[in-house]
N, CA, C and O of each residue as an XYZ file, in Angstrom:
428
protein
N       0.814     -1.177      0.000
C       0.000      0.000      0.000
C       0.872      1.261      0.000
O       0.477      2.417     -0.155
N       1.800      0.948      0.149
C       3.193      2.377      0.367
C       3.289      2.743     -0.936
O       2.972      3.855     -1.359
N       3.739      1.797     -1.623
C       4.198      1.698     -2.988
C       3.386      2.280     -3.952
O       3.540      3.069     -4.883
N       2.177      1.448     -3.285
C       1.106      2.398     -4.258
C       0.883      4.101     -3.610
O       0.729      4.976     -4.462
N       0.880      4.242     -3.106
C       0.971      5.182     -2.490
C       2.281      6.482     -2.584
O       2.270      7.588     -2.044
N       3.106      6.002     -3.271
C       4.789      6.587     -3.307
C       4.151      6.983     -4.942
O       4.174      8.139     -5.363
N       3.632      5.891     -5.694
C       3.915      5.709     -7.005
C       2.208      6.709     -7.617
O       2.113      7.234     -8.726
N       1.286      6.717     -6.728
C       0.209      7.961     -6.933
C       1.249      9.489     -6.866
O       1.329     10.197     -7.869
N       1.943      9.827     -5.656
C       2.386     10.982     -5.597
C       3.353     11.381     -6.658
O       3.625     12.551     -6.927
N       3.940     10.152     -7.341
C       4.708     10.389     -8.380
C       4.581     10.929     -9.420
O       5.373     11.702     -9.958
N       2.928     10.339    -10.029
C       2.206     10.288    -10.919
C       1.616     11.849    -10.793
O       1.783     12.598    -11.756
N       0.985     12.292     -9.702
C       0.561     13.465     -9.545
C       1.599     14.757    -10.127
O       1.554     15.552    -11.065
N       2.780     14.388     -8.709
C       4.172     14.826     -9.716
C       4.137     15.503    -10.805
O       3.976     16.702    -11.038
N       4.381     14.198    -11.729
C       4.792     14.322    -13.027
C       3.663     15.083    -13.691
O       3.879     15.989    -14.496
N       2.089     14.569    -13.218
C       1.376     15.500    -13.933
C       1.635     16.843    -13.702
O       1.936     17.661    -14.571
N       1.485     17.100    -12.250
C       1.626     18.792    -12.025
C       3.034     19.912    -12.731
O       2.990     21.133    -12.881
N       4.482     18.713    -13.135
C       5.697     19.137    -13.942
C       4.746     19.312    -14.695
O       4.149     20.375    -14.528
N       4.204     18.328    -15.851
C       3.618     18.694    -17.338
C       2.903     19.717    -17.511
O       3.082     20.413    -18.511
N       1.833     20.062    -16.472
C       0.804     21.037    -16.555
C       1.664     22.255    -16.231
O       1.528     23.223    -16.979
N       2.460     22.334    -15.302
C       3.551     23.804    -15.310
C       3.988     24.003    -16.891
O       3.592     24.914    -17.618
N       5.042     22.769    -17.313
C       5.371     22.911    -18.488
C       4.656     23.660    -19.747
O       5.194     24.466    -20.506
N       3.265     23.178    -19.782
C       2.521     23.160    -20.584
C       2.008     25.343    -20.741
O       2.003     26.179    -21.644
N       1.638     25.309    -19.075
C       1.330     26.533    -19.473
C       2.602     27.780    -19.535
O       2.355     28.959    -19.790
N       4.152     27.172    -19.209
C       5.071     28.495    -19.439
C       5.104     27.751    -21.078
O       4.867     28.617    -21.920
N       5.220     27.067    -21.382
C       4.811     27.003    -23.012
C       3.789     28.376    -23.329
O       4.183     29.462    -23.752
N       2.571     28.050    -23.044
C       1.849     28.715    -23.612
C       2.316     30.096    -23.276
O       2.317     30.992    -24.120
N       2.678     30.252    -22.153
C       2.756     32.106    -21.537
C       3.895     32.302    -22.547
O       3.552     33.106    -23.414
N       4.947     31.902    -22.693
C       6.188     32.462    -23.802
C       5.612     32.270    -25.215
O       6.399     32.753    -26.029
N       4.201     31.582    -25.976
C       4.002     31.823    -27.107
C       3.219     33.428    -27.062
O       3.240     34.057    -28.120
N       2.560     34.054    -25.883
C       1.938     34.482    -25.683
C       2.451     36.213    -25.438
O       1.888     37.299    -25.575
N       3.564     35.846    -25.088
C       4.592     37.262    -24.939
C       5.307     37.029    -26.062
O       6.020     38.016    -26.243
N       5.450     36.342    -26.780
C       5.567     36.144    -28.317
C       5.093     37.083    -29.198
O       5.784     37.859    -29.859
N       3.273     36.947    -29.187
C       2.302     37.382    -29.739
C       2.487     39.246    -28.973
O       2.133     40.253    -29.585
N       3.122     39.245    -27.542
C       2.519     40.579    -27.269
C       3.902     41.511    -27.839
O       3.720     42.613    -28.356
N       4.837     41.111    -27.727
C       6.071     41.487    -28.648
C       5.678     41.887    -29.802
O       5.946     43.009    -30.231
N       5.057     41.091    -30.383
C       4.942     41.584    -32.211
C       4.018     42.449    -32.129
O       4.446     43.495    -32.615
N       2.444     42.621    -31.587
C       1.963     43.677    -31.277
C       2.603     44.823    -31.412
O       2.512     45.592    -32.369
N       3.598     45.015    -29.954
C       4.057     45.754    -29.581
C       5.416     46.608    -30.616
O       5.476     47.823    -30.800
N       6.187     45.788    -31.049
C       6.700     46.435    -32.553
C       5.875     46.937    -33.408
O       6.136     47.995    -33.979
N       4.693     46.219    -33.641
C       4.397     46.356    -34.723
C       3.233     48.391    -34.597
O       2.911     49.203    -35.465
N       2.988     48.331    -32.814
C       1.740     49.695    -32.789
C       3.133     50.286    -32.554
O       2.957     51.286    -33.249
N       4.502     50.437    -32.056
C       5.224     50.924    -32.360
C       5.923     51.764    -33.570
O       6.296     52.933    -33.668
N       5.932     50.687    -34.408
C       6.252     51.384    -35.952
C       4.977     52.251    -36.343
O       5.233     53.361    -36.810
N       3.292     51.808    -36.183
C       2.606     52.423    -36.704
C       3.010     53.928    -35.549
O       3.181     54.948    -36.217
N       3.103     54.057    -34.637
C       3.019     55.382    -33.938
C       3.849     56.112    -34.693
O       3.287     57.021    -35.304
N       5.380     55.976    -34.901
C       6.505     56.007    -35.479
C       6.130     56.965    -36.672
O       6.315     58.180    -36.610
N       5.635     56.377    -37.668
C       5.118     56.432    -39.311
C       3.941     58.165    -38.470
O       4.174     59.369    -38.579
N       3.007     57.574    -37.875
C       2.364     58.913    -37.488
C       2.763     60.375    -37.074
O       2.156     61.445    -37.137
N       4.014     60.017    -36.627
C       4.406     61.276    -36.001
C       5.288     61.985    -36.738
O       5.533     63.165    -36.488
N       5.824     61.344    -37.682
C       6.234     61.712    -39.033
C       5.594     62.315    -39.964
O       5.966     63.246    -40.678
N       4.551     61.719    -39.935
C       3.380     62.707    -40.620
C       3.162     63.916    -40.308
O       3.169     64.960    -40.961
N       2.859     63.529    -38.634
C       2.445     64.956    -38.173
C       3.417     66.330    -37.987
O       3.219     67.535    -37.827
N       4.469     65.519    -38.094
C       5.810     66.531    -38.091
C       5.640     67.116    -39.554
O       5.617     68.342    -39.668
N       5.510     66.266    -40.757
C       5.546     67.039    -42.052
C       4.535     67.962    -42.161
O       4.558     69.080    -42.675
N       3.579     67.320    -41.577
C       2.394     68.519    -41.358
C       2.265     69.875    -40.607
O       1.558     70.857    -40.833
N       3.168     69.610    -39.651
C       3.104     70.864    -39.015
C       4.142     71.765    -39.368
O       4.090     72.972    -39.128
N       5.201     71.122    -40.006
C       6.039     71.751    -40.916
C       5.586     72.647    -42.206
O       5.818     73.769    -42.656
N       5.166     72.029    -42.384
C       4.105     72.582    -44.062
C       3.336     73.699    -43.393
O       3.339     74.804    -43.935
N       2.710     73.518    -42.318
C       1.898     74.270    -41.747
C       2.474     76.362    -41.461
O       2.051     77.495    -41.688
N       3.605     75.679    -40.868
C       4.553     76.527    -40.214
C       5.280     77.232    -41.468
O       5.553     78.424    -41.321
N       5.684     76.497    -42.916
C       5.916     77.316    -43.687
C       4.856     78.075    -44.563
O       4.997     79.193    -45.058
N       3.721     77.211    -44.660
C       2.714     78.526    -45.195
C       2.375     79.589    -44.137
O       1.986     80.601    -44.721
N       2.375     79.745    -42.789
C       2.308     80.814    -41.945
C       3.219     81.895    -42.360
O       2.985     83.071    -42.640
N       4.521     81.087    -42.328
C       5.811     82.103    -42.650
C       5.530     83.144    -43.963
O       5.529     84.364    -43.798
N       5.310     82.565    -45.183
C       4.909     83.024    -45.818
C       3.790     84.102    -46.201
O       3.810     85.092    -46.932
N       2.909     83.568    -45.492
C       1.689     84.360    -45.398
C       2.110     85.460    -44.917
O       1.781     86.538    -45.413
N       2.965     85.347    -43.797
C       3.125     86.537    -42.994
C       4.101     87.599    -43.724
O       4.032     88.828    -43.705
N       5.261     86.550    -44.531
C       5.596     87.966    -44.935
C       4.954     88.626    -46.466
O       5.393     89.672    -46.944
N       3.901     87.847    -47.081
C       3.286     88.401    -47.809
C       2.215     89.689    -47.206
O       1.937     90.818    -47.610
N       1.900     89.052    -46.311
C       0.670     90.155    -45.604
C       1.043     90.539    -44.305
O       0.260     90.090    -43.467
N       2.226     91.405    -43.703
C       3.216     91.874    -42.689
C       2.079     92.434    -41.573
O       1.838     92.127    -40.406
N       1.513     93.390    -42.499
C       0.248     94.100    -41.093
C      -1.072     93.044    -41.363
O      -1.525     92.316    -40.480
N      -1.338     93.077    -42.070
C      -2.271     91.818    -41.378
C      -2.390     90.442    -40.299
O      -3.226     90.025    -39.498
N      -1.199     90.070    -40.731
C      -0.668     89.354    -39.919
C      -0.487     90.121    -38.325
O      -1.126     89.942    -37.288
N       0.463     90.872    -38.584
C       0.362     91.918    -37.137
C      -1.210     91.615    -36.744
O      -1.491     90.709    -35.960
N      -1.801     92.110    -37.106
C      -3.539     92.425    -36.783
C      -4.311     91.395    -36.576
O      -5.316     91.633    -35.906
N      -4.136     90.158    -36.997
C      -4.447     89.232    -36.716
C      -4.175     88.484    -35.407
O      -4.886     87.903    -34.588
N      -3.063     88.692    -35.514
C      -1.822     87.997    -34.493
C      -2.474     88.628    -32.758
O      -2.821     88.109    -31.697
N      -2.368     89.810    -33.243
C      -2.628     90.570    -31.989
C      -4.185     90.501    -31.416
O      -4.383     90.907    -30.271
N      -5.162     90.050    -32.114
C      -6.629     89.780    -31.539
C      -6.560     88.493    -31.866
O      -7.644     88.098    -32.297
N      -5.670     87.613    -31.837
C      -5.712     86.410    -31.037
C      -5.390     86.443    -29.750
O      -6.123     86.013    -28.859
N      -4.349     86.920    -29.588
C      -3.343     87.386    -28.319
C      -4.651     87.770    -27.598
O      -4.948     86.972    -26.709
N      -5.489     88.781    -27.763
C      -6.428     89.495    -26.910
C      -7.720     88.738    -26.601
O      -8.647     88.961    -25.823
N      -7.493     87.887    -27.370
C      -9.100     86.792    -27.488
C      -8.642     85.927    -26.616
O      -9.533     85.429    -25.928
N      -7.252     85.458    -26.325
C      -6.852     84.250    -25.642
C      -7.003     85.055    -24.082
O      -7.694     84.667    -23.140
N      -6.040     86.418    -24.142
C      -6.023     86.984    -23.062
C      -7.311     87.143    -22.141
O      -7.288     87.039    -20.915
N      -8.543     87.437    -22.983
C      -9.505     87.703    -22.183
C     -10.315     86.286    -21.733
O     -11.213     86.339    -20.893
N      -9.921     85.041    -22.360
C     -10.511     83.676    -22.060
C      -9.881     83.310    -21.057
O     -10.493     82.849    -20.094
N      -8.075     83.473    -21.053
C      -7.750     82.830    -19.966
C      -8.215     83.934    -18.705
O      -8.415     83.268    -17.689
N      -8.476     85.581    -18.426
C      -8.618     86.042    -17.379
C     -10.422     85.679    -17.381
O     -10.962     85.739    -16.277
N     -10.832     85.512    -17.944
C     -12.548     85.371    -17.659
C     -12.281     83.435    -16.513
O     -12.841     83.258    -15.431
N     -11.594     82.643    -17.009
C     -11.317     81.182    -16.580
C     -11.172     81.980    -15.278
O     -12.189     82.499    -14.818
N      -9.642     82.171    -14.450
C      -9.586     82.633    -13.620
C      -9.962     83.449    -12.979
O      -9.294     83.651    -11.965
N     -11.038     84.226    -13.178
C     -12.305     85.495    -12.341
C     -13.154     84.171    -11.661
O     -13.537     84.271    -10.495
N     -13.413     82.994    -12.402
C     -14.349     81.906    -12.608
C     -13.454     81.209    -11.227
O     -13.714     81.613    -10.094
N     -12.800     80.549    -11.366
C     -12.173     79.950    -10.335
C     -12.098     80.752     -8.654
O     -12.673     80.514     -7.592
N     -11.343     81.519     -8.979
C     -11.496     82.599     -7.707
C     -12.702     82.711     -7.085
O     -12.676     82.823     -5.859
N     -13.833     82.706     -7.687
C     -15.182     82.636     -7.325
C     -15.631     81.411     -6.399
O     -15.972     81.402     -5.216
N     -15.511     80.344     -7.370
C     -15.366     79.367     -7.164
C     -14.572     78.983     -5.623
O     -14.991     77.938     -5.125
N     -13.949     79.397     -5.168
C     -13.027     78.810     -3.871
C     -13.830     79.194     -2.682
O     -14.105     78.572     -1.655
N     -14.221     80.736     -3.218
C     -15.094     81.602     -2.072
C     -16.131     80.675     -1.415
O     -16.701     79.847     -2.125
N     -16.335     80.739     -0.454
C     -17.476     80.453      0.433
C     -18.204     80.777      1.035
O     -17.697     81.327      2.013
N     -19.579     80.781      1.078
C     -20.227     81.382      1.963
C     -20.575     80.770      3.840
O     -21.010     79.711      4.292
N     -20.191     81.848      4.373
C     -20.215     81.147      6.298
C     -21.603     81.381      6.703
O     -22.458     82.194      6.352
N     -21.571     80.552      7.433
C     -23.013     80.682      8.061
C     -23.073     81.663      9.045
O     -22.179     82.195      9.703
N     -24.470     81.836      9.033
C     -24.797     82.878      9.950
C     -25.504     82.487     11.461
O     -26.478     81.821     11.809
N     -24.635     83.146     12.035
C     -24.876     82.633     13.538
C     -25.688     82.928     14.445
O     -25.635     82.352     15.532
Protein backbone atom coordinates (compact mmCIF):
# COMPACT_ATOMS: atom_id res chain seq x y z
CA UNK A 1 0.00 0.00 0.00
CA UNK A 2 3.19 2.38 0.37
CA UNK A 3 4.20 1.70 -2.99
CA UNK A 4 1.11 2.40 -4.26
CA UNK A 5 0.97 5.18 -2.49
CA UNK A 6 4.79 6.59 -3.31
CA UNK A 7 3.92 5.71 -7.00
CA UNK A 8 0.21 7.96 -6.93
CA UNK A 9 2.39 10.98 -5.60
CA UNK A 10 4.71 10.39 -8.38
CA UNK A 11 2.21 10.29 -10.92
CA UNK A 12 0.56 13.47 -9.55
CA UNK A 13 4.17 14.83 -9.72
CA UNK A 14 4.79 14.32 -13.03
CA UNK A 15 1.38 15.50 -13.93
CA UNK A 16 1.63 18.79 -12.03
CA UNK A 17 5.70 19.14 -13.94
CA UNK A 18 3.62 18.69 -17.34
CA UNK A 19 0.80 21.04 -16.55
CA UNK A 20 3.55 23.80 -15.31
CA UNK A 21 5.37 22.91 -18.49
CA UNK A 22 2.52 23.16 -20.58
CA UNK A 23 1.33 26.53 -19.47
CA UNK A 24 5.07 28.50 -19.44
CA UNK A 25 4.81 27.00 -23.01
CA UNK A 26 1.85 28.72 -23.61
CA UNK A 27 2.76 32.11 -21.54
CA UNK A 28 6.19 32.46 -23.80
CA UNK A 29 4.00 31.82 -27.11
CA UNK A 30 1.94 34.48 -25.68
CA UNK A 31 4.59 37.26 -24.94
CA UNK A 32 5.57 36.14 -28.32
CA UNK A 33 2.30 37.38 -29.74
CA UNK A 34 2.52 40.58 -27.27
CA UNK A 35 6.07 41.49 -28.65
CA UNK A 36 4.94 41.58 -32.21
CA UNK A 37 1.96 43.68 -31.28
CA UNK A 38 4.06 45.75 -29.58
CA UNK A 39 6.70 46.43 -32.55
CA UNK A 40 4.40 46.36 -34.72
CA UNK A 41 1.74 49.70 -32.79
CA UNK A 42 5.22 50.92 -32.36
CA UNK A 43 6.25 51.38 -35.95
CA UNK A 44 2.61 52.42 -36.70
CA UNK A 45 3.02 55.38 -33.94
CA UNK A 46 6.50 56.01 -35.48
CA UNK A 47 5.12 56.43 -39.31
CA UNK A 48 2.36 58.91 -37.49
CA UNK A 49 4.41 61.28 -36.00
CA UNK A 50 6.23 61.71 -39.03
CA UNK A 51 3.38 62.71 -40.62
CA UNK A 52 2.44 64.96 -38.17
CA UNK A 53 5.81 66.53 -38.09
CA UNK A 54 5.55 67.04 -42.05
CA UNK A 55 2.39 68.52 -41.36
CA UNK A 56 3.10 70.86 -39.01
CA UNK A 57 6.04 71.75 -40.92
CA UNK A 58 4.10 72.58 -44.06
CA UNK A 59 1.90 74.27 -41.75
CA UNK A 60 4.55 76.53 -40.21
CA UNK A 61 5.92 77.32 -43.69
CA UNK A 62 2.71 78.53 -45.19
CA UNK A 63 2.31 80.81 -41.94
CA UNK A 64 5.81 82.10 -42.65
CA UNK A 65 4.91 83.02 -45.82
CA UNK A 66 1.69 84.36 -45.40
CA UNK A 67 3.12 86.54 -42.99
CA UNK A 68 5.60 87.97 -44.93
CA UNK A 69 3.29 88.40 -47.81
CA UNK A 70 0.67 90.16 -45.60
CA UNK A 71 3.22 91.87 -42.69
CA UNK A 72 0.25 94.10 -41.09
CA UNK A 73 -2.27 91.82 -41.38
CA UNK A 74 -0.67 89.35 -39.92
CA UNK A 75 0.36 91.92 -37.14
CA UNK A 76 -3.54 92.42 -36.78
CA UNK A 77 -4.45 89.23 -36.72
CA UNK A 78 -1.82 88.00 -34.49
CA UNK A 79 -2.63 90.57 -31.99
CA UNK A 80 -6.63 89.78 -31.54
CA UNK A 81 -5.71 86.41 -31.04
CA UNK A 82 -3.34 87.39 -28.32
CA UNK A 83 -6.43 89.50 -26.91
CA UNK A 84 -9.10 86.79 -27.49
CA UNK A 85 -6.85 84.25 -25.64
CA UNK A 86 -6.02 86.98 -23.06
CA UNK A 87 -9.50 87.70 -22.18
CA UNK A 88 -10.51 83.68 -22.06
CA UNK A 89 -7.75 82.83 -19.97
CA UNK A 90 -8.62 86.04 -17.38
CA UNK A 91 -12.55 85.37 -17.66
CA UNK A 92 -11.32 81.18 -16.58
CA UNK A 93 -9.59 82.63 -13.62
CA UNK A 94 -12.31 85.50 -12.34
CA UNK A 95 -14.35 81.91 -12.61
CA UNK A 96 -12.17 79.95 -10.33
CA UNK A 97 -11.50 82.60 -7.71
CA UNK A 98 -15.18 82.64 -7.32
CA UNK A 99 -15.37 79.37 -7.16
CA UNK A 100 -13.03 78.81 -3.87
CA UNK A 101 -15.09 81.60 -2.07
CA UNK A 102 -17.48 80.45 0.43
CA UNK A 103 -20.23 81.38 1.96
CA UNK A 104 -20.21 81.15 6.30
CA UNK A 105 -23.01 80.68 8.06
CA UNK A 106 -24.80 82.88 9.95
CA UNK A 107 -24.88 82.63 13.54
Amino acid sequence: MVKQKQSSEEECGEDLKCCADQAMSRAKDELKKVKKSAVKIKKRASDEVSKLKEDVEEGVEKAEGYVKKNPKKATAISAGVGAALGASLAMLFRKKKKKKVTKRKKK
